[in-house]
C-alpha positions in Angstrom: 18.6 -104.3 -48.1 21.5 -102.9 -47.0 22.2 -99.1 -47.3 25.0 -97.8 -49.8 26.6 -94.3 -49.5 26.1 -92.6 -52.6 29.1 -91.3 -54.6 29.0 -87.7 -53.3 29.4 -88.9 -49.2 32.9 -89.5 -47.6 34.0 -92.6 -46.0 36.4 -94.5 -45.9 34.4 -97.3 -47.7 34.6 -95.3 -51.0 37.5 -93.6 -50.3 36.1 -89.9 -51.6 36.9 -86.9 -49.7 33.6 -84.7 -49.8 31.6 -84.7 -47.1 27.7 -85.3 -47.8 25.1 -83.8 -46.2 22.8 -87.3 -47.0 25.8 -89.3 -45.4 25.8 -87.5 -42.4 21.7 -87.3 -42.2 22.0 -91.3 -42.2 24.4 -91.8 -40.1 22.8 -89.7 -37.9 19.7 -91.3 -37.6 21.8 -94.7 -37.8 23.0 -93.4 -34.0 19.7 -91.8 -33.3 18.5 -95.3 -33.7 20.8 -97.4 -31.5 20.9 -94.3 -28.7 17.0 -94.3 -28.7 16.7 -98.4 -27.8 19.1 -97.5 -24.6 18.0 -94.7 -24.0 14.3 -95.6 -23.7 14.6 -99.3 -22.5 17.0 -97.5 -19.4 14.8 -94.3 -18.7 11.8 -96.8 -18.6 13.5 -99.2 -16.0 15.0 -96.1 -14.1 11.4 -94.7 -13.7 9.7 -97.9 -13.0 11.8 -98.9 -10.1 12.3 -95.5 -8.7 15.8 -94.6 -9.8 17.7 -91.3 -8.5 17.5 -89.1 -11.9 21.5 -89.3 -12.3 21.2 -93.4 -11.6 18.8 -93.6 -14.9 20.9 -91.2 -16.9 23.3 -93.0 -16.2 21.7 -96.5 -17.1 20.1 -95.2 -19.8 23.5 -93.7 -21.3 25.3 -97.4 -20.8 22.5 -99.0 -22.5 22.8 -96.5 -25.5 26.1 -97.3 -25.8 25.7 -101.1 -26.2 23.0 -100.6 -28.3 24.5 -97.5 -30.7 27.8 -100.0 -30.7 25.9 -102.8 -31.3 23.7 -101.1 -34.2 27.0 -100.5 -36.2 29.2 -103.3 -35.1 27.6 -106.7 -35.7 26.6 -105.4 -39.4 30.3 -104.3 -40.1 31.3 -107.5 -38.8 28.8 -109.6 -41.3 29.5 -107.1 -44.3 33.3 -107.2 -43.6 34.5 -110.4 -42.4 36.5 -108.6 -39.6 36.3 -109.8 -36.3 35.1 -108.2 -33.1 38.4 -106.5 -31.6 39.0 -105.2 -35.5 35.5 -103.5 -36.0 35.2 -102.4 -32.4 38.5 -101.1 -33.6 37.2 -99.6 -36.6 34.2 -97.8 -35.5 35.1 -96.9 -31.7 36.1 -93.4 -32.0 33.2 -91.9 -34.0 30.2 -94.0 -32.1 31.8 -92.8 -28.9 31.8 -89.4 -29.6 28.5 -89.2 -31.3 26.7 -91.1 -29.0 28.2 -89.1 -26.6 27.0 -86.0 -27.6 23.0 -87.6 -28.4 23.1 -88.7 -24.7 24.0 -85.6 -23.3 21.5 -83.4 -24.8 19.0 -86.3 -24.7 19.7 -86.5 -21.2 19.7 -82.8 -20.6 16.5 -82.2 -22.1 14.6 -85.1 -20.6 15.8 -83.8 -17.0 14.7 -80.7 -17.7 11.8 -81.3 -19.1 11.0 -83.7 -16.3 10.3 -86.6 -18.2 12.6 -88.5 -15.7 11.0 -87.9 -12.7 7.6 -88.4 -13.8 7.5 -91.0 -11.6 5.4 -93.7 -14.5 5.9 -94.5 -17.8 2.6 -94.0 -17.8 2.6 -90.3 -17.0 2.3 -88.5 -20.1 5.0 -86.0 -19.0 7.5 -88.7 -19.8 6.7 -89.0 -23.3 6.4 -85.8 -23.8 10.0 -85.0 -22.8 11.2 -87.9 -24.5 9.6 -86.5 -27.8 11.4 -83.4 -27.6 14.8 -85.1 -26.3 14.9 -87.3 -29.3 15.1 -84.8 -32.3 17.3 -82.3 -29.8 19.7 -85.3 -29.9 19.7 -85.6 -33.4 20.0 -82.0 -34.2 22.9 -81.6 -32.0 24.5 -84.9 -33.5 24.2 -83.8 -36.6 27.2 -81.5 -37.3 29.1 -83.4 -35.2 28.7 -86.5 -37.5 29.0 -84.2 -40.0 32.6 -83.0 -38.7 33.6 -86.7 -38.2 32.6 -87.8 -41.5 34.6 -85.0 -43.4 37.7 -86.3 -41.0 36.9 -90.0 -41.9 36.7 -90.4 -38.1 33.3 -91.8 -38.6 31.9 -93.8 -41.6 28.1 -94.1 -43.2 26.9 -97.0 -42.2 
């Protein structure tokens, strides 16, 4: 089923101006969602095969951006009709920069938390930091979808 903004959220698909706090909640997790697939799939490779820290944040940022994209992209494409260059087009800005921002703190926390140099997937340390980097990321996402909402600069999906 796919997910409708209700009448009190601003995008551009309704065309109203007010910014929801539900809209920005979904969208939010909507990021959380693609950033998390990345992020855990490249943290999990980068620990695995002995990465430098900065080579898996790195990796694991790249990969939340295909995922995050992807997330949003191929469903606007199916629900839309447009074609690749004009939904990349359409949803560019506002994935970049909130996916952006979920890395970095994701990243941030992890590192500091150690999770990425607990040298296995198996160590529980890992987990653990990637259970506190994961809402940090969505807290700090949060306003910032907010923002772009209110600005149309970033749509409910």
């Amino acid at each position: 089923m796919e997910h409708k903004c209700n009448k009190n959220s601003a995008t551009a698909h309704d065309g109203h101006s007010k910014t929801s706090f539900t809209a920005s909640a979904h969208a939010t997790l909507h990021c959380l969602t693609g950033c998390v697939i990345g992020e855990l799939i490249g943290l999990m490779i980068g620990v695995t095969l002995g990465f430098h820290p900065y080579t898996s944040m790195a990796l694991s940022t790249v990969l939340a951006y295909i995922s995050g994209f992807s997330l949003t992209i191929f469903p606007l494409m199916r629900r839309t009709g447009f074609g690749f260059k004009s939904a990349l087009k359409t949803i560019w800005l506002g994935e970049a920069i909130s996916i952006g921002v979920m890395e970095l703190i994701m990243n941030s926390v992890d590192y500091h938390m150690g999770g990425i140099r607990a040298g296995s997937v198996f160590n529980p340390l890992f987990w653990e930091a990637l259970a506190v980097a994961v809402p940090a990321g969505y807290i700090a996402a949060f306003p910032v979808n907010y923002w772009l909402i209110g600005k149309e600069l970033k749509r409910c999906h």
